[in-house]
C-alpha positions as CSV (number, residue, x, y, z in Angstrom):
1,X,80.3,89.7,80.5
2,X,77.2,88.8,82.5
3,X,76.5,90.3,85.9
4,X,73.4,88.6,87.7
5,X,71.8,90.5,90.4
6,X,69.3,90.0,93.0
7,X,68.2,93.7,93.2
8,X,67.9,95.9,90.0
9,X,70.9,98.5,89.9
10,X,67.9,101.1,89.3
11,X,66.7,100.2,92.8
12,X,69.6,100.3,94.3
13,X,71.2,103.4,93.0
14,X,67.7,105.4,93.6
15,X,68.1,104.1,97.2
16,X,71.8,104.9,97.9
17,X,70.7,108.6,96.5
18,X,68.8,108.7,98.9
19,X,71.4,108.4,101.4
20,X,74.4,109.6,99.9
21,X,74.4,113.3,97.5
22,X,76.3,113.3,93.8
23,X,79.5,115.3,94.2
24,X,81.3,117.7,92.7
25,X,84.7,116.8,90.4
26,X,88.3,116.1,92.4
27,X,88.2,113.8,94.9
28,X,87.2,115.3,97.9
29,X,88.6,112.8,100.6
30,X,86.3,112.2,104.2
31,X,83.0,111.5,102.2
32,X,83.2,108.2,103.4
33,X,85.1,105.9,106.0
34,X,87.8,103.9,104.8
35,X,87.2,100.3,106.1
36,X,91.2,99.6,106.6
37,X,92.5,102.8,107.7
38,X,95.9,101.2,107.8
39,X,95.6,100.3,103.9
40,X,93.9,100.7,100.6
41,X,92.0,97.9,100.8
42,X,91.3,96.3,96.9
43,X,87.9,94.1,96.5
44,X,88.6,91.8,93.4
45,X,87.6,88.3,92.0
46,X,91.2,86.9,90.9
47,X,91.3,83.4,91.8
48,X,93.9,80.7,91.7
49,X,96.7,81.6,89.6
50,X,95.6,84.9,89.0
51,X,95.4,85.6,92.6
52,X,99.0,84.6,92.8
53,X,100.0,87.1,90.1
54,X,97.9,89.8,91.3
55,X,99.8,89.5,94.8
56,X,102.9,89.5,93.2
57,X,102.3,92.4,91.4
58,X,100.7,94.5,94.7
59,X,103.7,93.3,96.8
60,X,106.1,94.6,94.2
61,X,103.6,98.1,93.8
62,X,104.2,98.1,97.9
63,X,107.8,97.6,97.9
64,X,108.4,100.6,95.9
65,X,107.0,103.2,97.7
66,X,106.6,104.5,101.9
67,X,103.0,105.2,103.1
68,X,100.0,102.9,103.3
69,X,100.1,99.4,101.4
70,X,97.7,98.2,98.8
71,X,96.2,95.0,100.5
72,X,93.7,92.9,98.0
73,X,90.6,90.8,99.3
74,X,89.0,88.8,98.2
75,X,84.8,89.2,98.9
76,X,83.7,86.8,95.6
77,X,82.7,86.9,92.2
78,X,81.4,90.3,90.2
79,X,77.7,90.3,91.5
80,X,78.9,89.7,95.4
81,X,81.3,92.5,95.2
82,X,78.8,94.7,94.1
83,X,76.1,93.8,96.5
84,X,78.5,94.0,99.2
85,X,79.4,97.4,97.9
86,X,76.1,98.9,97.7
87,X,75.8,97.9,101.9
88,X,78.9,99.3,102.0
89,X,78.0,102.5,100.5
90,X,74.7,102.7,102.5
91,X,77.3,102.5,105.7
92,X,79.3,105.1,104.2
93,X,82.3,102.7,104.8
94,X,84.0,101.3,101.6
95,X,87.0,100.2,100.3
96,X,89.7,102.0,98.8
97,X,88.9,100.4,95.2
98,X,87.1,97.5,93.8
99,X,86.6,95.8,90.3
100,X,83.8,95.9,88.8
101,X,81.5,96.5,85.5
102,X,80.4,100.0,83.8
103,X,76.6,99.2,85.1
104,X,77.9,99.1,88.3
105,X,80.2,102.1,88.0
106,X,77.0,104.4,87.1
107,X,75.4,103.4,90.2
108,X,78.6,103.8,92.8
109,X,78.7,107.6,90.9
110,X,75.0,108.2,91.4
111,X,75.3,107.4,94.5
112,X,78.1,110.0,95.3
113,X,80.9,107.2,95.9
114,X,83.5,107.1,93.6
115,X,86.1,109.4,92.6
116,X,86.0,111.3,89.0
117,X,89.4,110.3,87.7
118,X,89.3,113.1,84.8
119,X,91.6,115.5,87.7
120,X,93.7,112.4,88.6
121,X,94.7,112.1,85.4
122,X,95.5,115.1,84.4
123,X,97.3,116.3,87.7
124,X,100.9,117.0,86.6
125,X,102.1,115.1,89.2
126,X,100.3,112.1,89.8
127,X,98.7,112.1,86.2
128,X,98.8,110.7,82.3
129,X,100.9,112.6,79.8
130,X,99.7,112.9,76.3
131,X,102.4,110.4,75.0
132,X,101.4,107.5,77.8
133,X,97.5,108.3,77.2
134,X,98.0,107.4,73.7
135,X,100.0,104.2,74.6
136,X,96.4,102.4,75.5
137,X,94.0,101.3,73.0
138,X,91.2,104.0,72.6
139,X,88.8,101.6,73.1
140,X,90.0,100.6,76.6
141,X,89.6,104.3,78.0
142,X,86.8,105.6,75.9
143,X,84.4,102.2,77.6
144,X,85.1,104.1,81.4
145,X,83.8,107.3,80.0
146,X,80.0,107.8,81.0
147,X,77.7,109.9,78.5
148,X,75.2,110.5,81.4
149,X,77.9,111.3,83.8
150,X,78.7,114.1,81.3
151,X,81.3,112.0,80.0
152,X,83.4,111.9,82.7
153,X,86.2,108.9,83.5
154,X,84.8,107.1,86.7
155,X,86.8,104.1,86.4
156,X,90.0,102.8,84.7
157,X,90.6,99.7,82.7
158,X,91.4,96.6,84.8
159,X,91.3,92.8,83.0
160,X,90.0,93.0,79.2
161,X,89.4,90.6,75.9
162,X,87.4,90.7,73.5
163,X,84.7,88.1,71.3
164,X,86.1,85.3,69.4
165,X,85.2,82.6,67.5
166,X,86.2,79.1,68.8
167,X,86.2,76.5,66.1
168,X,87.2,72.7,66.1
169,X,89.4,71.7,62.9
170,X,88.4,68.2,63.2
171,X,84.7,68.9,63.0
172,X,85.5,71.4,60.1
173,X,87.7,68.6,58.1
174,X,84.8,66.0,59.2
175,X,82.2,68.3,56.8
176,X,85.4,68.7,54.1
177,X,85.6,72.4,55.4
178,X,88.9,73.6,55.7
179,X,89.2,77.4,57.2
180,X,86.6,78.8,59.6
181,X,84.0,81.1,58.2
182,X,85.3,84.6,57.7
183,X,81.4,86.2,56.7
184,X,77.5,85.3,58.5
185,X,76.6,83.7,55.5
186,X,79.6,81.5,55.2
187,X,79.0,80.7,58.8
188,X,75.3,79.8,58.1
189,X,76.6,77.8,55.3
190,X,79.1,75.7,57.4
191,X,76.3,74.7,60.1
192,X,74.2,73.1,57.5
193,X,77.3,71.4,56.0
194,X,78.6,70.3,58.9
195,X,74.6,69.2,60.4
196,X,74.6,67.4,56.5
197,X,77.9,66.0,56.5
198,X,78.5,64.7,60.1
199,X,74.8,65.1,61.3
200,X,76.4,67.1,64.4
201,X,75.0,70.3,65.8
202,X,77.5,72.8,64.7
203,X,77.1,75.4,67.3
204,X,76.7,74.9,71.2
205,X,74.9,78.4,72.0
206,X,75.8,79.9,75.7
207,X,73.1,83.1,75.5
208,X,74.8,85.9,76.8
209,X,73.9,89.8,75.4
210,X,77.8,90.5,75.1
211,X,78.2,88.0,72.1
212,X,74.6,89.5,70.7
213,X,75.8,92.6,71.2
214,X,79.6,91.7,69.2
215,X,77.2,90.0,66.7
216,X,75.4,93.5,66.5
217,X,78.7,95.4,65.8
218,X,80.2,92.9,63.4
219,X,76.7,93.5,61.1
220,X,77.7,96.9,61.0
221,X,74.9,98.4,63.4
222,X,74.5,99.2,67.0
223,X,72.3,98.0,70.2
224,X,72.1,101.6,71.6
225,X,72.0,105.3,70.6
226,X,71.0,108.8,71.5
227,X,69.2,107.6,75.0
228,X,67.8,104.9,73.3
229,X,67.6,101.1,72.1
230,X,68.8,99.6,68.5
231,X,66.7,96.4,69.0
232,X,64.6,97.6,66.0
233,X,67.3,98.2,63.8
234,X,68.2,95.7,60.7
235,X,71.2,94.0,62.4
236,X,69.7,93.5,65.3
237,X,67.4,91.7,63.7
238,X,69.7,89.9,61.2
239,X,71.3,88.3,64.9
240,X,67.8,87.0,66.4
241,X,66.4,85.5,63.1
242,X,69.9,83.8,62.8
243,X,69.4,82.1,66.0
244,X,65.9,81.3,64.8
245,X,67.1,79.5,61.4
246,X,69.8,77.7,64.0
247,X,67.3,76.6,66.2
248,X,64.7,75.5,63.4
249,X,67.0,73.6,61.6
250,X,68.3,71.5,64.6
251,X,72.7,73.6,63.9
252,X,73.1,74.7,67.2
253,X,71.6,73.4,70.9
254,X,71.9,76.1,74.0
255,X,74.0,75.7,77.1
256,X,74.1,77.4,80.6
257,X,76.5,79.9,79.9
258,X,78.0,79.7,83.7
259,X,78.5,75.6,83.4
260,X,81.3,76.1,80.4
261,X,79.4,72.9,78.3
262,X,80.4,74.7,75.2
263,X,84.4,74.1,76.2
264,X,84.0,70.4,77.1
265,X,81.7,69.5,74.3
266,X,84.2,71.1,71.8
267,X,87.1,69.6,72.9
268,X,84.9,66.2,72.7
269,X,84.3,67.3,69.2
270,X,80.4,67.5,69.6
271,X,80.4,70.7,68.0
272,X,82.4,73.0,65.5
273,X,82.0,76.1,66.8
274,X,81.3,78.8,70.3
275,X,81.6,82.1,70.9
276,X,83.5,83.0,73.8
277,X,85.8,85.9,75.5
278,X,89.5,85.7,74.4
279,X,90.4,84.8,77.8
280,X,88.7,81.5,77.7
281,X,92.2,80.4,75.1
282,X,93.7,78.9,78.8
283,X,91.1,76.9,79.7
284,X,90.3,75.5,76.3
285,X,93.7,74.8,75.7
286,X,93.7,72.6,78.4
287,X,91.3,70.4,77.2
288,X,92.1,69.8,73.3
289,X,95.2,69.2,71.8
290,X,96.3,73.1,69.9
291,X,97.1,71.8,66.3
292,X,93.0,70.7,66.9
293,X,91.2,73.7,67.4
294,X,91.9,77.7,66.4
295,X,90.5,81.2,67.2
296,X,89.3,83.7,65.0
297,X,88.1,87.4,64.5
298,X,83.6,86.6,64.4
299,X,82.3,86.6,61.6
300,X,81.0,89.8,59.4
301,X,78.9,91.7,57.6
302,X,82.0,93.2,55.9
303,X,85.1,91.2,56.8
304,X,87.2,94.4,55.4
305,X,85.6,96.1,58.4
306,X,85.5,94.1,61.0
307,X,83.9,94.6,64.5
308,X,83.4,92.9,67.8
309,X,82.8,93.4,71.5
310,X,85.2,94.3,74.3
311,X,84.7,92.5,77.5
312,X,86.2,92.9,81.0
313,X,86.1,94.7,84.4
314,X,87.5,97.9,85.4
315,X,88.8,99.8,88.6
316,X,86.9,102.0,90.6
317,X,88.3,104.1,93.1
318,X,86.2,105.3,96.3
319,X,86.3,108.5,98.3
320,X,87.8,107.6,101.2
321,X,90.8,109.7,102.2
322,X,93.7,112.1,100.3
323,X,96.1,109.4,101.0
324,X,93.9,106.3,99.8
325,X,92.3,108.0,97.0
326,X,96.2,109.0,96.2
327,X,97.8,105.3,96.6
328,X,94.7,103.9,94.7
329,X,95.6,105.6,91.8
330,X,99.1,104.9,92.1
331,X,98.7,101.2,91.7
332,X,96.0,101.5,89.0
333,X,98.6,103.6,87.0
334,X,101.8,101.2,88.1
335,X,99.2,98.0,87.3
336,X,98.3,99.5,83.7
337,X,102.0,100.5,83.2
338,X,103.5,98.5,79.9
339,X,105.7,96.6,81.8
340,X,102.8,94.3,84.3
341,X,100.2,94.8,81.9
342,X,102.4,92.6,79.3
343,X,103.0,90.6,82.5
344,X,99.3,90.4,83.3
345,X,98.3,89.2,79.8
346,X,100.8,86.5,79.6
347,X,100.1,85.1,83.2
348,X,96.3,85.4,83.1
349,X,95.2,85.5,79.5
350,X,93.4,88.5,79.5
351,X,95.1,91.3,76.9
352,X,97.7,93.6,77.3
353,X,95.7,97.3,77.0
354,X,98.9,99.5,76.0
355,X,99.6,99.1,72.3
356,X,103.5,99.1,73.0
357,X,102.7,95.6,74.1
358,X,103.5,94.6,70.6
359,X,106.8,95.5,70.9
360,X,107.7,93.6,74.0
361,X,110.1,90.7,73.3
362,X,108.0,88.4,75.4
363,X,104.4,89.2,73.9
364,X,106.3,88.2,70.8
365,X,107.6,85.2,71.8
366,X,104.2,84.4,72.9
367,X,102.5,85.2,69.7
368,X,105.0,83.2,68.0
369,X,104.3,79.8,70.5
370,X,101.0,79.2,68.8
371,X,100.0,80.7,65.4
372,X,96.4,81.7,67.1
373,X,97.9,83.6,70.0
374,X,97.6,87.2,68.7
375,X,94.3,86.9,67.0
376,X,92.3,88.5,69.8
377,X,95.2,91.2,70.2
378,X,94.9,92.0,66.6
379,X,91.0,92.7,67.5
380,X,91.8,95.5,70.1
381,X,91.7,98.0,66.5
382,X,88.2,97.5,65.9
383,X,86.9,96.2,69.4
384,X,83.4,98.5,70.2
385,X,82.6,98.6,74.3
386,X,79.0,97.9,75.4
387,X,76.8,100.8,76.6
388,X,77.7,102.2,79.9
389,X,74.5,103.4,80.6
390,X,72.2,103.6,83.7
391,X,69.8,100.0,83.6
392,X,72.1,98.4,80.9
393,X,72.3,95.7,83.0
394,X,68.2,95.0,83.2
395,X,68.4,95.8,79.5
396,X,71.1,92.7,79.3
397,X,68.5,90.2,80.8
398,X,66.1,91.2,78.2
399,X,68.3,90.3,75.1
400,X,69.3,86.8,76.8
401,X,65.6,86.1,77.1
402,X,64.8,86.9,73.2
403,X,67.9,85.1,71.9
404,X,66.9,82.5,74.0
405,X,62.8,82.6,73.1
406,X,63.9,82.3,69.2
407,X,66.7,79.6,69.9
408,X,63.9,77.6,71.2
409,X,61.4,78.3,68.8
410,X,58.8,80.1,72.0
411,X,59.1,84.0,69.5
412,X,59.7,84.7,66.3
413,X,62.7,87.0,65.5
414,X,60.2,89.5,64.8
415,X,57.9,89.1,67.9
416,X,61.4,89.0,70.0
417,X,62.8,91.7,68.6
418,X,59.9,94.1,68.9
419,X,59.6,93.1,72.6
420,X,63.1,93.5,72.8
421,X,62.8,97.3,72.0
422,X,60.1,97.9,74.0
423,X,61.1,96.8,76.9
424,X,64.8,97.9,77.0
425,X,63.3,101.6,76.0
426,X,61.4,101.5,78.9
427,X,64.4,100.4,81.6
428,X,66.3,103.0,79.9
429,X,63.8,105.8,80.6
430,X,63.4,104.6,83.9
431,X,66.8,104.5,84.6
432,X,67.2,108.3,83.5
């Protein structure tokens, strides 16, 4: 998912480190203030609904136990939290946890402010055991572990859902297509009929480096490895000069990611296709009728071995005090517990992390409301998490701009690509 922010997280974390010195392992308790001694204050984004649910959820977490209450606020979306975080930081006075991304979990540990959680879970008393570990999708826990954090666990999963391919039937049946495209060729293949057949624009484009980088995976390569970019590499490729053919031959048109265009214009049937997070099911299904439209794994290289992206925030916990750092962890453990997590997914329609999810007789009935319902929980097997690497999130500016330079016909894939390379190698060493 896309973070914008006004300072680069380079900057930011080389001028917290400044202030505030990496620490050791354990959390340590007293390296900074809490800013609600009284309660372990949680900065998240929920709104409407969700915010009901998550109350619900903390109030019943609160009930349960003596001690300090979790109490969530609300400061905004992703980017405001953070900025108000780095201040924060600088005033050595935080929060007991906050949501956030990976790019912004690397700079809150370079900065010295968050708690390693490898001790937390592994503590025999307030811990993981083996058998609950292996209840949540690898995928889920391996995206908060940090290869140049020497592959610690500095946050915990959160809200997550992975890529998917939107597609209208009526648009398909319109171009005498009748099942979405299961490979990139047969997707290719469908734009022109559909551009041919209905002289429609099969693809409303939001540029975001998330659905490049599922795009990436489901070609069978990767956008980052061993300190450095993949931009170079074959599939990378294979993904910009597809948005070049789409641009040049008039099957796709780009909106502005944040304005959502790519919902209302499918549900008007202007389009065939988007790519979106799983979690946009809710609000797409309240704009077409459901025996209209369906969801479906991406497309791929090898549709035997499928891949795509994971998307979502995680928690990170600050060090505050014993008892905050102690009750934060509680409630990220009680949220993740199979129990609200199935709650969570069928309230908000993010996904349900443990894998005994399947089991539960209301994730079934769910499933069974709406054939389409457990396509993206099906992709949780093969779901690959985005680098969680210092200056990611420069590098993810980069990749918008070249799939948006050969979408418009301003680069070539080749000239974009090579660009591409260059300049998220450099971020990346200047992030290290």
């Amino acid at each position: 998912m896309k973070i914008r922010t006004v300072v680069s997280a380079a900057v930011l974390a080389a001028g917290m480190g400044m202030l505030v010195p990496a620490c050791g392992s354990g959390g340590g308790g007293g390296e900074f203030r809490p800013i609600d001694p009284n309660a372990a204050l949680f900065w998240d984004r929920q709104t409407d609904e969700n915010r009901e649910l998550l109350e619900s959820i903390i109030a019943e977490f609160n009930a349960e136990r003596d001690g300090i209450p979790v109490k969530a606020d609300y400061v905004g979306g992703y980017s405001e939290i953070f900025r108000k975080l780095v201040t924060s930081i600088q005033a050595r006075t935080v929060p007991a946890m906050a949501v956030g991304y990976q790019s912004m979990t690397t700079v809150y540990a370079q900065a010295g402010a968050i708690v390693p959680l490898d001790p937390l879970i592994a503590d025999p008393g307030l811990g993981l055991s083996e058998q609950e570990l292996a209840d949540f999708f690898p995928v889920v826990l391996e995206t908060n572990r940090y290869p140049t954090l020497d592959d610690g666990m500095y946050s915990f999963p959160f809200c997550k859902s992975v890529l998917m391919l939107y597609f209208n039937k009526r648009v398909l049946a319109a171009a005498g297509i009748d099942a979405p495209p299961r490979t990139w060729d047969e997707f290719l293949t469908q734009c022109r009929q559909i551009k041919e057949r209905t002289g429609k624009s099969a693809y409303a484009v939001a540029v975001d480096a998330s659905t490049f980088d599922g795009m990436v995976f489901s070609m069978g390569g990767e956008v980052y490895a061993n300190g450095e970019s993949r931009f170079d590499s074959p599939e990378s490729l294979a993904v910009l000069k597809l948005h070049e053919t789409l641009g040049q031959e008039g099957l796709a048109y780009q909106i502005l990611a944040h304005r959502y265009d790519d919902r209302s214009d499918f549900a008007q049937d202007k389009v065939a296709f988007f790519f979106r997070s799983s979690s946009h099911r809710t609000y797409t299904g309240m704009l077409i009728e459901p025996e209209a439209w369906g969801m479906a794994v991406i497309p791929q290289a090898d549709p035997e071995h499928p891949k795509t992206v994971l998307y979502g925030p995680n928690i990170n916990i600050f060090r505050t005090t014993p008892e905050q750092e102690r009750v934060a962890w509680e409630f990220t453990k009680f949220f993740t517990s199979p129990e609200v997590t199935v709650r969570w997914a069928l309230g908000t329609g993010y996904l349900p992390i443990r894998k005994s999810a399947a089991q539960d007789p209301r994730m079934q009935a769910f499933w069974e409301e709406w054939s389409y319902n457990k396509a993206p929980f099906d992709c949780l097997d093969f779901a690959c998490s985005e680098p969680n690497v210092p200056g990611w999130q420069e590098v993810r500016e980069l990749i918008e701009n070249a799939l948006a330079g050969v979408l418009t016909g301003v680069k070539t894939a080749e000239q974009a690509a090579a660009e591409l390379k260059q300049g998220a190698d450099a971020v990346l060493a200047e992030s290290r």
